[in-house]
C-alpha positions as CSV (number, residue, x, y, z in Angstrom):
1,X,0.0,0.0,0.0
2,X,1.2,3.5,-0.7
3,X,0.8,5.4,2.1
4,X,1.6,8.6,0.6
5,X,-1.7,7.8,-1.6
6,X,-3.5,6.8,1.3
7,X,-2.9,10.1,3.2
8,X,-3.9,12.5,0.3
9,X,-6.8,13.7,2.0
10,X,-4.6,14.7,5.2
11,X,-2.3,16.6,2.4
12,X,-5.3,18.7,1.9
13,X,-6.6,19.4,5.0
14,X,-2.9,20.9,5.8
15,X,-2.3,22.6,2.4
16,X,-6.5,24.1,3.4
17,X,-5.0,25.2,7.1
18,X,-2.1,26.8,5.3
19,X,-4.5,28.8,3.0
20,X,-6.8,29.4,5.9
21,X,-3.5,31.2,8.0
22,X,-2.8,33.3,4.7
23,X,-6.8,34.3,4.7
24,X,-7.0,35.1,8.2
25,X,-3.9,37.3,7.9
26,X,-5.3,39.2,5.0
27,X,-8.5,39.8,6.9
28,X,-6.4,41.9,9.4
29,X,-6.0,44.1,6.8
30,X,-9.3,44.1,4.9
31,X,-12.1,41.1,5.9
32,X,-13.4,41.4,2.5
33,X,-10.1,40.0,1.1
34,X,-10.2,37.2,3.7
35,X,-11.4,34.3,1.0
36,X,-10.0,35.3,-1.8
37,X,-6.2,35.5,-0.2
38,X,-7.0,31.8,0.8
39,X,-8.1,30.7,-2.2
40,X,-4.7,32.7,-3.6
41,X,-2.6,31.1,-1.4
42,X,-3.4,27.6,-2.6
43,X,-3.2,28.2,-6.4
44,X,0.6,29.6,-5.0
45,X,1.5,26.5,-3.1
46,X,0.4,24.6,-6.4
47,X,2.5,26.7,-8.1
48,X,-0.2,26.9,-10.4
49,X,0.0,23.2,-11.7
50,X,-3.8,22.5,-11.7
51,X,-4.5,25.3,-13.4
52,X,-1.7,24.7,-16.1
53,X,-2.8,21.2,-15.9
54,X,-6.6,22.4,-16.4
55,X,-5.3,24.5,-19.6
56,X,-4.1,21.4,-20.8
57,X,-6.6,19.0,-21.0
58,X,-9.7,21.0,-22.4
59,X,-10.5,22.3,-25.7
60,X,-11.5,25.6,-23.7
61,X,-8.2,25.7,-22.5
62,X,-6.9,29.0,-20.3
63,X,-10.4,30.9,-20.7
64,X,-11.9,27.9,-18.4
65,X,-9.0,28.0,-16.0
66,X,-9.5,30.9,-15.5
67,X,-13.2,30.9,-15.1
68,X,-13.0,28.5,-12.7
69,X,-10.8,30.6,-10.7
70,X,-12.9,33.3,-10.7
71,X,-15.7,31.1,-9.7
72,X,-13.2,29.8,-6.7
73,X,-12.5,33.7,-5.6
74,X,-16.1,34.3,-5.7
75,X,-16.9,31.6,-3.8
76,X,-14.2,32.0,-1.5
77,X,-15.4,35.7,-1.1
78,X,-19.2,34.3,-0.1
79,X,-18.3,32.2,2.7
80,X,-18.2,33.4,5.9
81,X,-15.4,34.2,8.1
82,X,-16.1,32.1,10.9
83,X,-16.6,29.3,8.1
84,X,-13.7,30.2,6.1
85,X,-11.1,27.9,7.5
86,X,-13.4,24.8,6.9
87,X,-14.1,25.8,3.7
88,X,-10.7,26.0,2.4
89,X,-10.0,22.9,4.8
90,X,-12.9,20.9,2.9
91,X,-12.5,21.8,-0.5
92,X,-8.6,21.1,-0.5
93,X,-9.1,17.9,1.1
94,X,-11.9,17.0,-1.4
95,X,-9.8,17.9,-4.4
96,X,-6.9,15.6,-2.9
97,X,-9.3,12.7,-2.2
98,X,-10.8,12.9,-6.2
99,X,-7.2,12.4,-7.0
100,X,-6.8,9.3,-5.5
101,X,-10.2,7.9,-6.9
102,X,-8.9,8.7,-10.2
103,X,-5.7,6.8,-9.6
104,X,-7.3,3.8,-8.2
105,X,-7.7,0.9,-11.2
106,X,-8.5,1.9,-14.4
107,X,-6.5,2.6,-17.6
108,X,-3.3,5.4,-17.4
109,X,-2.3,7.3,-20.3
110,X,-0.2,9.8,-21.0
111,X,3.2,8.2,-19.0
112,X,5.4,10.8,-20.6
113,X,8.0,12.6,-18.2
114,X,6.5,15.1,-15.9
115,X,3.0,14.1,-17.1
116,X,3.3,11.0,-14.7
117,X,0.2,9.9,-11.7
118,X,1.1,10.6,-8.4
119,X,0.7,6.9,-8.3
120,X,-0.9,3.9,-8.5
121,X,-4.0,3.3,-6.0
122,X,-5.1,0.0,-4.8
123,X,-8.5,-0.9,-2.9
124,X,-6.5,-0.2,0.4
125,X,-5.1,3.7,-0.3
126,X,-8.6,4.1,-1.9
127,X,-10.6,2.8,1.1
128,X,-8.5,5.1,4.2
129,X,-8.6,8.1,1.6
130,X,-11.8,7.8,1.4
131,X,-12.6,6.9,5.2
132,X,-10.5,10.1,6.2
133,X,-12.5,12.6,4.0
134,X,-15.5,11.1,4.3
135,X,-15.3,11.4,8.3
136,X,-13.7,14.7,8.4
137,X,-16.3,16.2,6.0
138,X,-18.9,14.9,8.1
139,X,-17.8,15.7,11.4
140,X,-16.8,19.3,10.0
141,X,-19.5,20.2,7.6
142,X,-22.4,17.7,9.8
143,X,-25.8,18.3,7.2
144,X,-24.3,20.7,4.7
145,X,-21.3,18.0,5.2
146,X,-23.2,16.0,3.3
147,X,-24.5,18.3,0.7
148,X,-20.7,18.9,-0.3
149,X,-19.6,14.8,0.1
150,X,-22.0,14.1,-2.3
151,X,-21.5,16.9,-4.6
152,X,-17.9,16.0,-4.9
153,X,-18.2,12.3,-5.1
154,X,-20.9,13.1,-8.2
155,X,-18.4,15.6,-10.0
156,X,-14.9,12.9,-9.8
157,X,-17.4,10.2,-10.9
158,X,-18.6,12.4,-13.6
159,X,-15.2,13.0,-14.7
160,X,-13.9,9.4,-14.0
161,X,-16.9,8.2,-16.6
162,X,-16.2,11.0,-18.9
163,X,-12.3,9.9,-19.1
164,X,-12.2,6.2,-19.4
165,X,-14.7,6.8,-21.9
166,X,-13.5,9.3,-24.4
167,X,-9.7,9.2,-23.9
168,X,-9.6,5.7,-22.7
169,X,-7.9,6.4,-19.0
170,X,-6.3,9.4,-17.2
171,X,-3.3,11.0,-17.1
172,X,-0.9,12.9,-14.8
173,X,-2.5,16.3,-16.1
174,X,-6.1,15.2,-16.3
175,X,-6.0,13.7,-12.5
176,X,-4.4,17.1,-11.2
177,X,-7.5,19.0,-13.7
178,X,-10.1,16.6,-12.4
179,X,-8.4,17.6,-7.9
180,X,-9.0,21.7,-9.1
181,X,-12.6,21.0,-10.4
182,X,-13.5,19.2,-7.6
183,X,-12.0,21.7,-5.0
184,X,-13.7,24.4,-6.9
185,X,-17.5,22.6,-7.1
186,X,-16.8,22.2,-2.9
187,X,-16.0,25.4,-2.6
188,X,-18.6,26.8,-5.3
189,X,-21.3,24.7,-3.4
190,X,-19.9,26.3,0.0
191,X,-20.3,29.7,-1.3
192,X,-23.8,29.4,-2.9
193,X,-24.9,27.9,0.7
194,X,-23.5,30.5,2.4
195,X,-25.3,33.2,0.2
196,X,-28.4,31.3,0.7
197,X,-28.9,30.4,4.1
């Protein structure tokens, strides 16, 4: 079992506190800039690679990457302060946990140098990825918890489908694209709750 695999979700509940520290520090300065800096700090600790990797795989290319960041800022922007740190918590640790459901079985393509998985999951990184996000986004979130587990699980089968189906597996890039669509639906959903209730 690959451990590192297995503790993805943990990855991104610590890159989310990271991102929560840099919102929290911003909303010293100006509250209003309090989500946004978070959800700036994580596209910096990716050093963007998601978003490059989002470029990449879609005939839309940068004009969707960029949408969906927008969509991520505006979201981020929505959610309370209060609720700000387990948004950015959730969301990253979502995103993280799609990646390993796209690694585990299936066909890979794409093995070309930089381009490569993260790895290769088996039933038993699958199952504690899954067991970790799915108890921390319920003990965090509780009812809208639920909302979001399901959204996100929805979205990486959707894109798991879609994959295996028109390009006949995933790659490097389209496993890192499918972790920032994920973590931006989370995070979208957060935000549209937020507004609404």
């Amino acid at each position: 079992m690959s451990l590192l695999l297995a503790l993805y979700p943990v990855l991104g509940l610590a890159l989310g506190l990271l991102a929560a520290a840099a919102a929290q520090l911003a909303a010293s300065v100006s509250p209003a800039a309090a989500g946004p800096a978070g959800v700036l700090a994580l596209e910096a600790i990716a050093r963007l690679r998601p978003r490059r990797a989002l470029a990449a795989v879609t005939r839309l290319g940068w004009p969707l990457a960029l949408a969906l960041l927008a969509v991520k800022l505006a979201a981020a922007a929505a959610v309370p302060r209060p609720a700000l740190t387990s948004a950015l918590m959730l969301a990253a640790m979502l995103g993280r946990w799609a990646i390993v459901v796209l690694c585990y079985g299936g066909a890979r393509i794409g093995r070309d140098s930089g381009d490569e998985l993260p790895g290769r999951a088996g039933f038993g990184e699958f199952g504690w990825a899954s067991l970790i996000a799915f108890a921390v986004t319920l003990s965090v979130g509780e009812a809208l918890g639920v909302v979001v587990l399901v959204l996100a699980v929805l979205v990486t089968l959707a894109i798991r489908v879609a994959c295996h189906r028109r390009i006949g597996g995933v790659s490097g890039p389209v496993v890192r694209a499918a972790g920032e669509v994920v973590e931006t639906a989370v995070l979208g959903a957060l935000g549209v709750l937020a507004a609404v209730l």
